[in-house]
N, C-alpha and C positions, 0 to 999 in steps of 0.2 A: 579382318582384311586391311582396313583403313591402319591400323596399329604393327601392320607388317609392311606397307608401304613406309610408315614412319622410321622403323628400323633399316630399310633400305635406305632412305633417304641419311641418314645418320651415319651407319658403317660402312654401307655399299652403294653409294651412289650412282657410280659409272653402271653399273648393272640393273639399275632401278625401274630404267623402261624396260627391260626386256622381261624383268619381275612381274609388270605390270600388264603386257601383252599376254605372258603366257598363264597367268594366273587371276589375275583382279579384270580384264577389260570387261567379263559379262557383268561384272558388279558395277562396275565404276565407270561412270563414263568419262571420254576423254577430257571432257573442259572441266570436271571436278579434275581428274587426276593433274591436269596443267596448274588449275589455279591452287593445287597444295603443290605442286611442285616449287613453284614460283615463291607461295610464302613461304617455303621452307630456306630457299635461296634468300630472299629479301629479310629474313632474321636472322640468317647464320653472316651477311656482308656486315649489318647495323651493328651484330653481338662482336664480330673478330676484327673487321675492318674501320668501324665507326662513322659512318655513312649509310642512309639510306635511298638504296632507289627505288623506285615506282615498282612497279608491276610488268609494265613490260622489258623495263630495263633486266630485272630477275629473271623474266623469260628467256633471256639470253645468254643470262648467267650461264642456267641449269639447261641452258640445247647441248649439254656435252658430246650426244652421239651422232649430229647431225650439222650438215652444213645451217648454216643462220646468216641474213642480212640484215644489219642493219639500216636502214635509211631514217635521216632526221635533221633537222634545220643545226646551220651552227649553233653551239653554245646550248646544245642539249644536255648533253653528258655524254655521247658513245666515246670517247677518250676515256673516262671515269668507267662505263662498262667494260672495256676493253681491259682494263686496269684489273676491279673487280671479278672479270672470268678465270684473268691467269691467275692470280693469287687463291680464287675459289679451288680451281686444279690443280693450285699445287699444294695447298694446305689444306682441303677441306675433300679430295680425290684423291692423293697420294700420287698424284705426276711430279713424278722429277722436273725440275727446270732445266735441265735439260733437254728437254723432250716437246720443248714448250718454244713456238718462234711466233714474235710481234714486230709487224713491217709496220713503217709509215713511210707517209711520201717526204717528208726533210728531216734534216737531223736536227731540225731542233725540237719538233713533234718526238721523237725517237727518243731523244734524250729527257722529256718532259714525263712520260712513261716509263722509262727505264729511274729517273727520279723518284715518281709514286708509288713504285713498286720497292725500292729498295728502303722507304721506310718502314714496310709491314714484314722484309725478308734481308737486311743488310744487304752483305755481298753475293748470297746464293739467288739468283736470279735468271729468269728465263734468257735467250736469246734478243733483241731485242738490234733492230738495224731498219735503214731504209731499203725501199727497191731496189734501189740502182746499188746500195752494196750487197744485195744478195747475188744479184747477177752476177757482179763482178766478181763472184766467190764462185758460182756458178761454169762462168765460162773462161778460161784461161786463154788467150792466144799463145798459139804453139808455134815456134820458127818451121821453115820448110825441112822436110824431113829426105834425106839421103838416104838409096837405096843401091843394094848391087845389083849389077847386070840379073837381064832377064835369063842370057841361058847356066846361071846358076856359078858363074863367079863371084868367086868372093874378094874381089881384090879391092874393093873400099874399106870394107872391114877389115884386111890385113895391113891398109893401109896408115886406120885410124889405130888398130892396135899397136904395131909398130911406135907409132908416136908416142902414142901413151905411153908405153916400156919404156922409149928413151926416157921420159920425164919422169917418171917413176921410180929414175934410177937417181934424182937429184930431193935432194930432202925438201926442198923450200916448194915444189911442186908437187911431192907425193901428197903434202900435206892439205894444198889447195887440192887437187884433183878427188882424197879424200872426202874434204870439205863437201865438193861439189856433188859426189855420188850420194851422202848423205843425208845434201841436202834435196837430191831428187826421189831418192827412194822414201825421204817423212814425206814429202806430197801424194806419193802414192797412198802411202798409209795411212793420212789422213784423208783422203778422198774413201778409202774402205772403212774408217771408223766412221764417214758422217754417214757412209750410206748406211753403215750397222746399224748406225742411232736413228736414219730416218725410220728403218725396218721397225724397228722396235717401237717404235709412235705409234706406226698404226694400231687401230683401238681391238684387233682380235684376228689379224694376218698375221703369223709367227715367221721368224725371218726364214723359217722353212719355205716358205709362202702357203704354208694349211692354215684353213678357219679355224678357230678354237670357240667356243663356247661362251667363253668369259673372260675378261681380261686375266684374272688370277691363270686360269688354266693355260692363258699365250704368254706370262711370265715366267709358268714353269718351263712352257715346251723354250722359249728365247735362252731361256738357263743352261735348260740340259743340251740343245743345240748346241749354243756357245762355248761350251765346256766337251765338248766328244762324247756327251755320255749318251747311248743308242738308247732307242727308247719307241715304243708300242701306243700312239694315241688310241685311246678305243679300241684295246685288245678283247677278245671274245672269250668268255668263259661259260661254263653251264654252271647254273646254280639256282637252286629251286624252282628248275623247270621254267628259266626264260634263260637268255641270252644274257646274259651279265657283261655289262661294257664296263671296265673299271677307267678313271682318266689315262693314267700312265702307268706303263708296262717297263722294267728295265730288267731285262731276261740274264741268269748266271747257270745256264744249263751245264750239268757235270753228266758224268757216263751214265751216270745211274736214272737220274732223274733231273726232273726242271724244276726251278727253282728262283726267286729273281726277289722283286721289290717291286710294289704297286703302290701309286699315289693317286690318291684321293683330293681332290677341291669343293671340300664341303661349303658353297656358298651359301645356301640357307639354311638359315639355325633359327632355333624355336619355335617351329612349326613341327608340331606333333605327327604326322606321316613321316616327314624328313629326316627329324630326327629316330626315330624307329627304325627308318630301313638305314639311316646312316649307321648305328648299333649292331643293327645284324650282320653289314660289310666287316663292322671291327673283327667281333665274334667270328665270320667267315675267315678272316685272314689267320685269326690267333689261333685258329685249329689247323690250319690249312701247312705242312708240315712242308719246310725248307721253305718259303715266303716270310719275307719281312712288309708291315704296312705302314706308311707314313702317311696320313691324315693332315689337311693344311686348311687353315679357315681366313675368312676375310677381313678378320678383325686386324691383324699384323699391319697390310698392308696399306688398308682406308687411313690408319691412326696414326702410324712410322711411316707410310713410303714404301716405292719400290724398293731403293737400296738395304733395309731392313728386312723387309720379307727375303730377298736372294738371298741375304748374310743366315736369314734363319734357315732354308732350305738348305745350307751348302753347311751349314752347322749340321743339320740333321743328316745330308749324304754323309758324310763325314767315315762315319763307323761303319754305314751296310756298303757301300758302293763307291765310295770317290777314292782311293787306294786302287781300285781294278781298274779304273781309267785314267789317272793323273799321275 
């Protein structure tokens, strides 16, 4: 048990409590399981980052799935822990830095952290700003907005179009006025790409807004989402006489019969149950006549990254399924 927690802590970290609830709590009590949490945090900062903190500093490291407060006299370290978290998540959890935002209250706090961090990560680095400029990214002030008549005139708008045509018909305006359209429609666009990016932070809301199981299984559903490809979380099957819920379902029903592609996110590996029934799925699929099966583990993703594990996924749609929807 202890040696399966070790390997969670190793390749699947993000997933490592929920490992531990569903499996290890009647063994393990919680303040053993925190204090190997912690020293596993507090060697892996000293081994990659070259510093070490205490113990409860590490406890903060390693609170990945839950909010954590720090409180501590100046000149403790929480600047240094803060430092230590993101770099831990993005190197040692496989979080894009993208995905990753650190406020402070001045920019010279901001800049002193965005400094520490980019000697362990060059240019590839998390987000990194004060308060007062998130806000100000946050809320835009908008001019007063004009509106036609209530009973359903349009003559502001025929107004304003009129104008525009005139100018539109002069080259040194089409080109500003251009300008202008395109520079409002990238604000919109990017107002949808951050909200993409916040959707997808969250640690297992799928920008569907479904729960998923595991972070691996809300990076598939974010995938197949984002790409149009339709898809069945926890479709129902019969198979030796229970309910067989496979993760993902992408249905290619023909006149004759159904037929599709089913993925699997085998998160636990080396445990002998697991790997068994994982075996018999394979076996179930490779008989199972007109299904193809794509099987995905968590090793990709802890060691490479998010952006690696998608690249490997969209490699592997590639031949069964991305053709019928791209």
């Amino acid at each position: 048990m202890l040696s399966d927690l070790d390997n969670f802590f190793k390749d699947d970290f993000l997933d490592a409590d929920e490992f531990y609830h569903l499996e290890c709590q009647p063994y393990i009590s919680k303040v053993e399981y925190n204090r190997k949490k912690s020293n596993f945090c507090q060697t892996w900062v000293e081994k990659n980052l070259g510093n070490k903190p205490d113990l409860e500093q590490s406890a903060a490291i390693g609170a990945v799935n839950i909010h954590v407060q720090v409180v501590a006299r100046a000149g403790s370290g929480k600047t240094s822990t803060l430092v230590n978290r993101a770099l831990f998540l993005q190197k040692h959890c496989g979080i894009h830095p993208s995905e990753i935002l650190l406020l402070a209250f001045n920019r010279k706090a901001a800049n002193e952290i965005k400094e520490r961090i980019q000697r362990h990560s060059g240019e590839d680095i998390p987000h990194v700003m004060t308060f007062h400029a998130l806000a100000y990214r946050l809320v835009h002030p908008e001019e007063n907005i004009n509106f036609d008549e209530k009973d359903g005139e349009q003559s502001l708008s025929l107004s304003m179009q009129a104008v525009i045509s005139e100018y539109l018909d002069k080259p040194v305006y089409y080109a500003e006025i251009r300008n202008l359209m395109r520079k409002h429609f990238r604000i919109d666009s990017e107002s949808l790409i951050a909200y993409v990016k916040y959707r997808r932070s969250l640690p297992k809301e799928g920008i569907d807004g479904r729960y998923y199981k595991s972070r691996g299984e809300k990076i598939i559903a974010d995938f197949l989402f984002e790409h149009d490809i339709p898809y069945t979380y926890e479709k129902s099957f019969w198979w030796r006489g229970i309910n067989y819920r496979p993760d993902f379902t992408i249905e290619r029903p023909t006149l004759f019969s159904d037929n599709g592609l089913v993925i699997e996110y085998f998160g636990l590996q080396d445990d002998p149950e697991y790997d068994e029934m994982s075996e018999a799925k394979r076996e179930y699929w490779q008989n199972k006549r007109g299904w193809d099966f794509l099987e995905l583990a968590p090793q990709v993703l802890t060691t490479q990254g998010r952006k690696t594990f998608e690249d490997h996924l969209k490699y592997s749609l590639q031949d069964r399924v991305w053709q019928r929807f791209v």
